[in-house]
N, C-alpha and C positions, 0 to 999 in steps of 0.2 A: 486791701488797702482802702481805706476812707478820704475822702478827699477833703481840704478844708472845710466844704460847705458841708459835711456832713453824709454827699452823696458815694456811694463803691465807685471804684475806680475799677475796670474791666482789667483783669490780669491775663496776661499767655500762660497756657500751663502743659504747650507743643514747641518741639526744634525750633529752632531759629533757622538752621541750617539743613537742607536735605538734598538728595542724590540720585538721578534719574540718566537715564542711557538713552542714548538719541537712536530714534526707532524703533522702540519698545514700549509698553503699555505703563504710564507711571500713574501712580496714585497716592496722594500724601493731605493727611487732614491740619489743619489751620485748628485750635481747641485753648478757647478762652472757660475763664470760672469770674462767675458775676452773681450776685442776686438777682441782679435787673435783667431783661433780656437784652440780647447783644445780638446788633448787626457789623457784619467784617466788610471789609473792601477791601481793593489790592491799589495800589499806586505802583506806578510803573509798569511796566513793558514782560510779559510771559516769552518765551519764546515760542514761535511757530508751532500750531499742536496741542497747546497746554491751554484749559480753561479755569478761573475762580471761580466758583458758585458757593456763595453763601447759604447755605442751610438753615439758617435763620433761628437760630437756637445757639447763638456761640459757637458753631462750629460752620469750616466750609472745609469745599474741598479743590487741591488744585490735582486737575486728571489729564488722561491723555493721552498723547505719544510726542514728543518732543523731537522735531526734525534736525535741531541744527544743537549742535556741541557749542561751551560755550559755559561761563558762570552768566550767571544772572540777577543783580541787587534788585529786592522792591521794597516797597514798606508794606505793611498790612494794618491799619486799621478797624480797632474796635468801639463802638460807640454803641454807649446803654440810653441812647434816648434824652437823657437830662444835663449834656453840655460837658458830660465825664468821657475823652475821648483816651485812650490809649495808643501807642503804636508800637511797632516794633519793628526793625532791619529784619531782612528776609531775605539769605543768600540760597540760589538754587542753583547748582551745578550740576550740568547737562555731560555727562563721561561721550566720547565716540564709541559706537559700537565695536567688541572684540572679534578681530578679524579670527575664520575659522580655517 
């Protein structure tokens, strides 16, 4: 997408939505498509365990072990440098562990 001024507009081209078990090893990639290069942010709250790190190429990743069950809204921002910001809702739900 092009934006009025002529600059890309940073697109998602990963879930919006994804699925991790509380006390368990999760790992799930954030994956924008740009010309320009793109840095991600998170807005809002992770739950306990879970870290953003932006890899700095359009892509980040949120990892970890997630302690507490539980959905969780963030937004995710992407910003190619020249005032072209994107965002997108970001639901992550946290399942309780299957009792054995």
């Amino acid at each position: 997408m092009i934006s009025s001024s002529g600059a890309p507009v940073p697109r998602f081209t990963s879930a919006d939505t994804v699925t991790a078990t509380a006390g368990q090893s999760f790992s799930s990639t954030v994956q924008t498509a740009s010309r320009l290069p793109v840095v991600l942010s998170e807005v809002g709250a992770l739950p306990a365990g879970l870290s953003f790190t932006d890899l700095g190429n359009g892509r980040a990743t949120i990892s970890g072990t997630p302690s507490t069950a539980g959905t969780y809204e963030l937004g995710v921002l992407a910003d190619n440098g020249i005032g072209r910001i994107r965002s997108q809702a970001f639901s992550l739900s946290v399942s309780s562990p299957i009792a054995s």
